[in-house]
Phi, psi and omega in degrees: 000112168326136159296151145296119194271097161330116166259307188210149187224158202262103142311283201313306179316341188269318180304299199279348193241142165259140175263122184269332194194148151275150169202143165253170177196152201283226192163104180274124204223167164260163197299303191296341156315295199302330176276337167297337205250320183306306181275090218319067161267067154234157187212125183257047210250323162259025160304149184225158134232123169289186199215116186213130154058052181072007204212136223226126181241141185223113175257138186050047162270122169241124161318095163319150175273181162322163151282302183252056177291158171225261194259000178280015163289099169292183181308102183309331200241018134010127155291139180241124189273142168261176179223105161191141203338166180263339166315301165275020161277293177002269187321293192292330178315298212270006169284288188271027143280011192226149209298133174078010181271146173199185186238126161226165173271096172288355138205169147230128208241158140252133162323151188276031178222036167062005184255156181269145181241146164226162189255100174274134166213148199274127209218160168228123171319131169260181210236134183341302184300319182313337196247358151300296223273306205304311224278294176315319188277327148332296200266349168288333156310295194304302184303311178313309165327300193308304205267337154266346171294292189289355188283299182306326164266008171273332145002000000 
């Protein structure tokens, strides 16, 4: 199976959010957007998404513009409509109707047939301790990896 080619992926979303479920989806762009993400100009990182009138929207994500772009650069920081099935717009509407779920985009790819996708995941906000306990539990993983690591090379 072709890999997928990474443009930009959200680090800060797994600290603030715990992610419950994924989704991809497709991502309505202009041809110069699209040449912009080749050479990897984007940035997802206080990007959000919503769900208005049947339609899945990702606000504040930016593009850069082309490098030899002219006046066909539309606007970088554009609501960008996503594509995806109505079941699953549905299914998420009636998700972040409910308290503290929102969407956030967790990469952006191009897929292996070139179209770009991004990986939506449905999250709930942590709360300061939650992310102290994550951080703590992150760095207790770590020391163990280290003390078997050196247990096996004194060997």
């Amino acid at each position: 199976m072709p890999e997928r080619k990474n443009i930009a992926k959200n680090r800060r979303a797994f600290h603030d959010y715990s992610i419950d479920e994924t989704f991809e989806a497709g991502i309505e762009l202009t041809g110069t957007e699209v040449r912009s993400l080749r050479e990897s100009n984007a940035q997802i990182t206080d990007t959000f998404a919503l769900v208005r009138r049947g339609e899945v929207w990702l606000h504040g994500m930016h593009i850069a513009p082309y490098s030899h772009g002219n006046r066909a650069n539309g606007d970088p920081d554009r609501k960008r409509r996503l594509l995806l099935h109505k079941k699953q717009i549905r299914y998420l509407e009636q998700k972040t109707k409910q308290d503290g779920m929102t969407l956030v985009p967790l990469n952006l790819y191009f897929a292996p047939n070139g179209l770009v996708k991004v990986e939506l995941g449905l999250a709930k906000g942590k709360k300061n301790y939650d992310k102290r306990a994550s951080m703590a539990e992150r760095d207790s993983k770590r020391e163990v990896e280290r003390a078997l690591k050196a247990r096996v090379q004194d060997r």
